[in-house]
N, C-alpha and C positions, 0 to 999 in steps of 0.2 A: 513068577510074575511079581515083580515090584509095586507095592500097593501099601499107600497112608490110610487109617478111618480114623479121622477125629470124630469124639463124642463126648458130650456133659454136658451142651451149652445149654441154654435157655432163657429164661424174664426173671430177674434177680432187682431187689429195691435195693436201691443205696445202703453201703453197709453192707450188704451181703457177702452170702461165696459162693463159689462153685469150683469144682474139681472136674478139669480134662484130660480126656485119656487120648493115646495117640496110639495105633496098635499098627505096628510095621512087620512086611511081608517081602521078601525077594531080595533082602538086604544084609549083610553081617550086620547088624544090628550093634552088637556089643566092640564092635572097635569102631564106629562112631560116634563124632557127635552129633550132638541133635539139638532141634533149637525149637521153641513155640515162637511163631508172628501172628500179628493181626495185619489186618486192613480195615481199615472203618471209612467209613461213603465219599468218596470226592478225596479219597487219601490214597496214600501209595502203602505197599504193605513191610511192615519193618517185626525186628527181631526185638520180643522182648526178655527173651530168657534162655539159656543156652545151658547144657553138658554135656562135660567131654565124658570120653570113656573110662577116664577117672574116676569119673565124679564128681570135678570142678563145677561150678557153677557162675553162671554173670546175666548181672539182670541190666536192664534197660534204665534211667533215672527212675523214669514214669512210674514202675512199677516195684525199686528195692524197697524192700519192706515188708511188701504186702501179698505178693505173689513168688510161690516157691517149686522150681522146678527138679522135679526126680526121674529114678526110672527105674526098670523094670527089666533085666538083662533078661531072664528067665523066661519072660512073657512076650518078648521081643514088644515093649510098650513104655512109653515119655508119659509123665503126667504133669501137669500144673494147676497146685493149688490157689484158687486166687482170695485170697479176703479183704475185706472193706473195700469191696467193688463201687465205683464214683460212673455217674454218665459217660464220663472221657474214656472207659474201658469197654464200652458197644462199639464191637465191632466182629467178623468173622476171627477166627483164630482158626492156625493152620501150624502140623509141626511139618519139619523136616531135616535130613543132614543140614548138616552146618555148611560143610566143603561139600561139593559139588550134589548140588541138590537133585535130587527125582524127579519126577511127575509129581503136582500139586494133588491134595485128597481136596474133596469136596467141602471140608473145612466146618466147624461148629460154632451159631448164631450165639452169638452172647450179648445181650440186653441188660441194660442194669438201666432200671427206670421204675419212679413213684408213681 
């Protein structure tokens, strides 16, 4: 069964970080790639960070720098760590294939507010 669980979000103050983990099921995992999006309220949802099976990586403007995308071939699991989190970064985040996407996971709340 094809199945996304994101997890790690939470209420983080400006400046901060947090670490999400994206744990995939029903999929070769290791010969895709895979990307983290958000959606944030009254917003459409976009890709901020993407790798391939390589291990290339490409991040979004908004977030080079500051937010860095890995994985976990072994564990069949993406992760993204994000630092010096700003209010503009509250929104769901959600991984998946890059090329022809799954079924959406139910996605993890990230808040960055004082």
């Amino acid at each position: 069964q094809v199945h996304l669980v994101e997890s790690g979000g939470g209420l983080v103050q400006p400046g901060g970080s947090l670490r999400l983990s994206c744990a995939a099921s029903g999929i070769i995992f290791a010969s895709n790639a895979m990307g983290w999006y958000r959606q944030a309220p009254g917003k459409e949802r976009e890709l901020v960070a993407a790798i391939t099976y390589g291990y290339l990586t490409n991040y979004a403007d908004s977030v080079k720098g500051r937010f860095t995308i890995s994985r976990d071939n072994a564990k069949n699991t993406v992760f993204l760590q994000m630092n010096s989190l700003q209010p503009e970064d509250t929104a769901v985040y959600y991984c998946n294939k890059i090329y022809n996407p799954i079924s959406w996971g139910q996605g993890t709340q990230v808040t960055v507010s004082s």
